[in-house]
C-alpha positions in Angstrom: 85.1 100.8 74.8 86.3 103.6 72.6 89.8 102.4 70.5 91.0 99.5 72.1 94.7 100.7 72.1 93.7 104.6 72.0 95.8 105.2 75.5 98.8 104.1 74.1 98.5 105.7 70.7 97.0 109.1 71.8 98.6 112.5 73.8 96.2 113.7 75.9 95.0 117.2 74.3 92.4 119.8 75.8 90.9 123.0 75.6 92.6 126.2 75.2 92.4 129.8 76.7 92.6 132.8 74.4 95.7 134.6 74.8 95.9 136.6 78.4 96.2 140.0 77.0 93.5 139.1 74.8 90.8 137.5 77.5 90.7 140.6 80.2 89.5 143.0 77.5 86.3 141.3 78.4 83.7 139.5 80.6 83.0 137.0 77.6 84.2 133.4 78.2 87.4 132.8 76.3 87.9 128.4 76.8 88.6 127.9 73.1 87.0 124.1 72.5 88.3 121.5 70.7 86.9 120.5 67.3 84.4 118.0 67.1 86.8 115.2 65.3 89.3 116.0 68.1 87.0 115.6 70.8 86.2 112.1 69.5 89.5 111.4 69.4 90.2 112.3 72.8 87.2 110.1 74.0 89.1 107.2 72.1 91.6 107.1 75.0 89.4 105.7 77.6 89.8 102.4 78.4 86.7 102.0 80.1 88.2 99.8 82.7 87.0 97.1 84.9 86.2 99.3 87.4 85.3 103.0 86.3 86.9 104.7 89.4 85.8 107.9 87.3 81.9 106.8 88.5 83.6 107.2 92.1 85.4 110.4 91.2 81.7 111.7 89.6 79.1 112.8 92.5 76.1 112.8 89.7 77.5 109.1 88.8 78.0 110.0 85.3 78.2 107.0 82.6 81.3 108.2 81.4 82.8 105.0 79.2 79.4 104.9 77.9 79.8 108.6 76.4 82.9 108.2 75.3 82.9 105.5 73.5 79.2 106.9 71.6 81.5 109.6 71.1 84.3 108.0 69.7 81.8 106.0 67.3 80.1 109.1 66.3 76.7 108.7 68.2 76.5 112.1 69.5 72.8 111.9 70.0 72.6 108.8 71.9 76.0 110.5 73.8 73.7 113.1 74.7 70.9 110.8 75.8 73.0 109.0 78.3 74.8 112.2 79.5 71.4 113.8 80.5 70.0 110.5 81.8 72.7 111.4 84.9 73.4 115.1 85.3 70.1 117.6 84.2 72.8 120.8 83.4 75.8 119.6 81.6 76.5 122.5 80.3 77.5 124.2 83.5 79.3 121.4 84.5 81.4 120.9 81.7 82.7 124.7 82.7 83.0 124.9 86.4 83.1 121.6 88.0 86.8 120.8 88.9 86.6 117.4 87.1 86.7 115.2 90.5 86.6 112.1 88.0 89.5 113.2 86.0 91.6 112.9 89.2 90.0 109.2 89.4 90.2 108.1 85.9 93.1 105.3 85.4 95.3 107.3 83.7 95.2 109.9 85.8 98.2 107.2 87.1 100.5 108.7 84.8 99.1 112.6 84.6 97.2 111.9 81.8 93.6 111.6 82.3 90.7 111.5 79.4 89.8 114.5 79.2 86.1 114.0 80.6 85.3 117.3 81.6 86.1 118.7 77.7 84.0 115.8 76.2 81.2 116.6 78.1 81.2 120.1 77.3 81.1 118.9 73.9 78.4 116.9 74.1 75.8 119.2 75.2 77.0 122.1 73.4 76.4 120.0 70.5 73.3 118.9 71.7 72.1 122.4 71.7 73.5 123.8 68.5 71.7 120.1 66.8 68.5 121.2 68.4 68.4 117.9 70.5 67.7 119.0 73.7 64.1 120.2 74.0 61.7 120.3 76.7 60.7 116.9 78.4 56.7 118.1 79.4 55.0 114.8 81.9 52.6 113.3 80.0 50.3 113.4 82.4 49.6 115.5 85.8 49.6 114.2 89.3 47.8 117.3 91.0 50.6 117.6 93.3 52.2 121.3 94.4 56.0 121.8 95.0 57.3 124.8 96.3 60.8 125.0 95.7 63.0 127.4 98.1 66.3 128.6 95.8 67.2 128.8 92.1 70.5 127.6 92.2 71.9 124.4 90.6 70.1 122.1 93.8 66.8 124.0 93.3 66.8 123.8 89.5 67.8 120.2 89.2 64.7 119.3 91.8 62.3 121.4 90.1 62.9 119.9 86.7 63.2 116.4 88.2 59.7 116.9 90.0 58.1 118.1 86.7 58.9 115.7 84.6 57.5 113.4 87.3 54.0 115.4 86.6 54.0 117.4 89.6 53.2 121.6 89.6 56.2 123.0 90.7 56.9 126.8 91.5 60.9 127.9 92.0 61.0 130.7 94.5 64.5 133.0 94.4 64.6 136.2 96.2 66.8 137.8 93.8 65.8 139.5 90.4 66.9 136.8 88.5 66.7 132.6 88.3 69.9 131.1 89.0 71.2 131.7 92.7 75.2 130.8 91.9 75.0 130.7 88.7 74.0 133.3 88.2 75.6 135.8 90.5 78.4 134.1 92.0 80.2 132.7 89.2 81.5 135.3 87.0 80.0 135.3 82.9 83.9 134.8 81.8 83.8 131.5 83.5 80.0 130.7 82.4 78.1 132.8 80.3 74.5 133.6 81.4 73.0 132.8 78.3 73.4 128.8 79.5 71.1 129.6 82.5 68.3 131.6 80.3 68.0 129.1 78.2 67.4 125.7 80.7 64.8 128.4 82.4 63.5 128.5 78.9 63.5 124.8 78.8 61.8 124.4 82.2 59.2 126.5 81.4 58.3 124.5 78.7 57.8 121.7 80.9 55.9 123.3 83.1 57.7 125.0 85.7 56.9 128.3 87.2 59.2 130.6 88.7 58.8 133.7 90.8 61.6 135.9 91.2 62.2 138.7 94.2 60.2 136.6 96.4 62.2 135.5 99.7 60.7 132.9 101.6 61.0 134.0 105.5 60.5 137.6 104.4 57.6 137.8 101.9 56.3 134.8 102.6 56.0 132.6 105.6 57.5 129.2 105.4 54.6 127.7 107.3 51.9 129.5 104.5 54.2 127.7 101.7 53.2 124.2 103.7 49.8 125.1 103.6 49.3 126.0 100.3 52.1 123.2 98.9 52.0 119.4 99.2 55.8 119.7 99.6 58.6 122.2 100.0 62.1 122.0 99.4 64.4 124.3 100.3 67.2 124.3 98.3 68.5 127.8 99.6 72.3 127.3 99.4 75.3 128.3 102.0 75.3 131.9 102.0 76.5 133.1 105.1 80.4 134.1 104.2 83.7 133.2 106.8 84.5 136.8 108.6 87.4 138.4 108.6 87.9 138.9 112.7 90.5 142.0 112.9 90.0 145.0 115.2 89.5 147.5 112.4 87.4 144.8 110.0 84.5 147.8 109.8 86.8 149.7 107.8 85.2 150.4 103.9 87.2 149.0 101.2 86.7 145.4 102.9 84.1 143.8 101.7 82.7 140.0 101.0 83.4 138.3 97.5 79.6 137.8 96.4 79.2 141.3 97.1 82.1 142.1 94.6 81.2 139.2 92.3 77.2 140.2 92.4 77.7 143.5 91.5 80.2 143.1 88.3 77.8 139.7 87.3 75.0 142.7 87.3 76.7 145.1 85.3 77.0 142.4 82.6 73.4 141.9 82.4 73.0 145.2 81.7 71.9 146.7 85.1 72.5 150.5 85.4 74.9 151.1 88.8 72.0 152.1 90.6 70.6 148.3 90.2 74.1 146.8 89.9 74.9 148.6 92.9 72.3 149.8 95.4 74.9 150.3 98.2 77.7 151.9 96.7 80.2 150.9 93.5 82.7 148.2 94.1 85.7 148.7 91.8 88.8 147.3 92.0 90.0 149.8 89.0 93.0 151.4 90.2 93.5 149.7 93.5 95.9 147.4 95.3 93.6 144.3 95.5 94.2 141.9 98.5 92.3 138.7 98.3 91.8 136.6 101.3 91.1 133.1 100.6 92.6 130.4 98.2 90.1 128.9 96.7 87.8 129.0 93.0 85.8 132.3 94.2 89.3 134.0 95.5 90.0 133.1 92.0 86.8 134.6 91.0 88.0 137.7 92.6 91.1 137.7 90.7 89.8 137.6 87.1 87.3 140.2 87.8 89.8 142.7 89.6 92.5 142.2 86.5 89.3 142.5 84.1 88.4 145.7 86.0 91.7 147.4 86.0 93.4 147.1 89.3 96.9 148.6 90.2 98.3 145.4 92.2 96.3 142.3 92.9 97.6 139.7 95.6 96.0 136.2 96.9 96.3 135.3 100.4 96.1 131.7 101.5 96.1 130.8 104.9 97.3 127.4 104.9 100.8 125.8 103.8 101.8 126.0 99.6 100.5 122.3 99.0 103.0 120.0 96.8 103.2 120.7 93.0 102.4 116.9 92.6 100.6 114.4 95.1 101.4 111.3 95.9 99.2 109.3 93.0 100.5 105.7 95.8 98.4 107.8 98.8 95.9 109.7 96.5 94.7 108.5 93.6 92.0 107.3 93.2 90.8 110.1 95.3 90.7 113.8 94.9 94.5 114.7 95.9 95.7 118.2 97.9 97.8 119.6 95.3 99.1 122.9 93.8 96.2 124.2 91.5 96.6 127.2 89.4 93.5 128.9 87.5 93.5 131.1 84.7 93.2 133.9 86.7 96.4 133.1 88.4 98.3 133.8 84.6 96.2 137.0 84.1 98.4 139.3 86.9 98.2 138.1 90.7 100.7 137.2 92.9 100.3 134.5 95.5 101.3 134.3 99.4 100.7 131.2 101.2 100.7 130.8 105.3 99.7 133.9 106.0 97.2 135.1 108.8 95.7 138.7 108.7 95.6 139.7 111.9 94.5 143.7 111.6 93.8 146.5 109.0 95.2 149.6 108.7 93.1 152.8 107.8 92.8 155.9 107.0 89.6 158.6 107.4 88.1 155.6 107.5 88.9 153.6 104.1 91.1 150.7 104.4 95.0 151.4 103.1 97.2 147.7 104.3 96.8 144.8 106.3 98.8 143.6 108.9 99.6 139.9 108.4 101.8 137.7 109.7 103.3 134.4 108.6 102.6 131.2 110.5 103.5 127.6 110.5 100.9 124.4 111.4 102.2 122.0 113.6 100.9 118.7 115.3 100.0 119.4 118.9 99.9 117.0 121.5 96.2 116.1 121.0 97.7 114.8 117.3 95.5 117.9 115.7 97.1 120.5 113.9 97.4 123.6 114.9 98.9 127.1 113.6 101.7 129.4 115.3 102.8 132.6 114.6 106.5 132.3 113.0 108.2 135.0 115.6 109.1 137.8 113.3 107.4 137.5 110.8 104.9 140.8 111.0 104.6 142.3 107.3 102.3 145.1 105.7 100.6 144.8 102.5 99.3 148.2 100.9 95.4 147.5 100.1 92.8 150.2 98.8 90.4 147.2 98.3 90.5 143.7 100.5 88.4 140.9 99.2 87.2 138.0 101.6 87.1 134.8 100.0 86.9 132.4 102.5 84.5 130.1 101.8 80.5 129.7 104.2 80.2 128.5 107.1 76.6 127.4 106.2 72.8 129.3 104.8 71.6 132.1 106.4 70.1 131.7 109.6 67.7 134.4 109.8 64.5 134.3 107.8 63.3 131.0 106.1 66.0 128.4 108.1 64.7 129.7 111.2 61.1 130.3 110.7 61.0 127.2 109.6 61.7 124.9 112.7 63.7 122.5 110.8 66.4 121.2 113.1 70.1 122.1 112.5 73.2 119.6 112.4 76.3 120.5 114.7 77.5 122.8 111.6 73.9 124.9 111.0 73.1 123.4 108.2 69.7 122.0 107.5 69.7 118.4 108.9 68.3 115.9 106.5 70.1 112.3 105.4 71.3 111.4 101.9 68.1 108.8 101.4 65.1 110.4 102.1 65.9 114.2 102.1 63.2 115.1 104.2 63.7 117.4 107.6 62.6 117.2 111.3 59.2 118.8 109.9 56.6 117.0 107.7 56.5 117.7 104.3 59.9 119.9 104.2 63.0 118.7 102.6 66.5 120.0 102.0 69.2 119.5 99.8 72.5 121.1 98.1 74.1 123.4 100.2 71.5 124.2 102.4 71.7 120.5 103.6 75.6 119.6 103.3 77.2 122.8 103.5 79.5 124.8 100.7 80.2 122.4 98.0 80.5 122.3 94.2 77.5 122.4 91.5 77.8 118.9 90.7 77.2 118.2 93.9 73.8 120.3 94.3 73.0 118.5 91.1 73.1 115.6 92.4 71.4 116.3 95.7 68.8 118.3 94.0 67.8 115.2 91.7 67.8 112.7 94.6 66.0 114.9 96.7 63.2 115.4 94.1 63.3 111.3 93.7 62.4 111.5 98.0 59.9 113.7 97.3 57.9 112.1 94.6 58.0 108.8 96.7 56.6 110.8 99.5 53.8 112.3 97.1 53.2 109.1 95.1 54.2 106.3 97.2 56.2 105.3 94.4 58.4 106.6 91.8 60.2 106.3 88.6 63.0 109.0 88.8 66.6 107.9 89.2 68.8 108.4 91.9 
């Protein structure tokens, strides 16, 4: 373990922000990390405990007392080893994933958890600026073709996975660059997109090819991808967005996050408005943003509206204001329902919890309120929960701009999900198990979102690197790659 009495002796301390009137003069990520010497520090506190309830909290099954304890001894290299042994993109990770195993870890008890999530960054930023992580080529070839459907974290994961196996694998991403989420749905302040360039890089290297503006479904058939491919895996994501089902919904001025997010992640990379935006300019400069939708992409919406210059910017949330602090006796070890406040929510927001929308308001057709109402959930006599209008309670909110950030209801059904055949669970999504990966057709398999529905990156990580493991059993009869 790292110091044997380091929990006792040592505060928990973690990365900074930069200084809020500082941060939204830019798009530029503005975490300020911890110095090497206090990272190892940090990793001292972990007691690596009988049981590692951090392994539960950790969908990739990181080996996290074994990194921290490299760490805390000064073995960065063999830190980094063992990091990338589990998770193939630590790097994104260590900036967007909401640190499920710091709500597990043993400390977490108290409200003091190792700071995992920082020491992890560490690592494989170090590992990078060292010049340790390099490309992995097979050393030999199996003759085997993968078509891989999606570039997102899922796809990425699988594809790298299958060529270090020795297979030839081809990414396919209908957009005009690799990356899917990462690329376009998480803003550059949270995750630069220099991180993604360079693991393409990488992949390259190792023999991966990648064709971009390609969308299975449209441009290609799915059923000429079987015949040309060994195996395909359609890693595709959840991208059909929740609806906002008001009378006057077709009003402009509402529109869906991704659309908002896309466009701004665009202008960053340099894309004149005409590319950035083919169907019009989204701007929240000057406008009274309302966002609907509580979670990390209303968040999104947040930081990019304050970055942009809006007027007013306010965050709806349907459901109840959760506690400040869970019950660690009920939660812990699991992930708890608590208060959780992002950056974005210091940068100039306010928040409004229980409310429903229930129309918009316009004028020559452009969007100026909402009409919401506030509601309460209460157990019916089925035992479910179920929401009621608090009598009275009708409000307006001015809005030249209304965001809708409430989460997917699954991937799209129109174009490679349908042509394909592949049967659907109860929710739409691609129906495949956790063991094998592979669909109701031969030789197709599914995994990240596609397959269990909106969910975080580590979690399409983890899916894309066990469904590669399916796949090259399926090819092989055999294989080597971890779970």
């Amino acid at each position: 373990m790292g110091k044997v009495t380091g929990f006792l002796e040592i505060e928990r301390h973690d990365r900074t922000y930069a200084p809020v009137a500082e941060r939204v003069q830019s798009f530029k990520e503005f975490i300020q990390p911890l110095a090497p010497a206090e990272v190892a520090e940090q990793a001292a506190r972990c007691m690596d405990c009988g049981i590692p309830f951090c392994h539960n909290g950790c969908p990739v099954n990181n080996m996290i007392p074994d990194w921290n304890n490299l760490v805390y001894h000064d073995q960065w290299k063999t830190a980094l080893t063992t990091l990338q042994s589990t998770n193939n993109f630590p790097e994104f990770t260590g900036r967007v994933c909401p640190a499920p195993c710091e709500a597990a870890c043993t400390l977490n008890i108290d409200d003091n958890p190792v700071t995992i999530k920082t020491v992890e960054c560490e690592i494989v930023d170090r590992g990078w600026r060292e010049g340790w992580i390099v490309p992995v080529p097979a050393a030999s070839r199996t003759g085997k073709r993968v078509a891989v459907v999606g570039s997102g974290p899922a796809g990425l994961a699988c594809a790298q996975q299958l060529a270090r196996a020795g297979h030839d694998v081809v990414v396919f991403e209908k957009a005009d660059r690799i990356g899917g989420l990462l690329r376009y749905g998480i803003p550059d302040f949270k995750m630069e997109k220099h991180l993604v360039d360079r693991r393409v890089a990488q992949m390259q290297a190792e023999g991966v090819e990648f064709r971009t503006g390609v969308e299975i479904g449209v441009d290609v058939t799915v059923a000429a991808l079987l015949a040309e491919y060994d195996s395909v895996v359609m890693a595709g994501g959840a991208e059909a967005p929740r609806d906002l089902e008001v009378p006057n919904r077709a009003l402009d001025g509402i529109h869906f996050a991704m659309d908002f997010l896309t466009q701004q992640n665009k202008r960053v990379a340099g894309d004149d408005e005409a590319t950035a935006a083919p169907r019009g300019t989204l701007s929240a400069a000057g406008k009274h943003v309302v966002v609907i939708g509580g979670g990390d992409t209303g968040s999104d919406c947040i930081g990019t509206s304050v970055r942009q210059g809006a007027a007013s910017i306010i965050q709806l949330e349907i459901m109840p204001r959760p506690p400040e602090r869970e019950n660690k006796a009920l939660t812990w070890p699991n992930w708890p329902m608590k208060l959780r406040s992002s950056h974005a929510h210091s940068e100039g927001t306010d928040r409004d919890w229980a409310v429903l929308t229930t129309d918009a308001v316009g004028e020559n057709g452009r969007v100026t309120a909402l009409k919401c109402v506030r509601v309460e959930w209460v157990k019916a006599a089925n035992g479910r929960m179920e929401m009621r209008h608090v009598a009275g309670s009708e409000f307006e909110l001015k809005a030249d701009l209304v965001l809708l950030a409430m989460g997917f209801v699954g991937p799209r059904q129109a174009g490679a999900v349908a042509q394909s055949g592949a049967t659907l669970d109860p929710r739409g999504n691609v129906l495949a198990d956790t063991d094998g990966y592979a669909t109701s057709v031969p030789r197709l398999f599914a995994a990240g979102d596609m397959r269990r529905g909106q969910s975080l990156v580590v979690w399409a990580i983890r899916e894309g690197r066990q469904c590669a493991r399916a796949v090259d059993a399926a090819l092989m009869g055999t294989t080597s790659l971890p779970r």
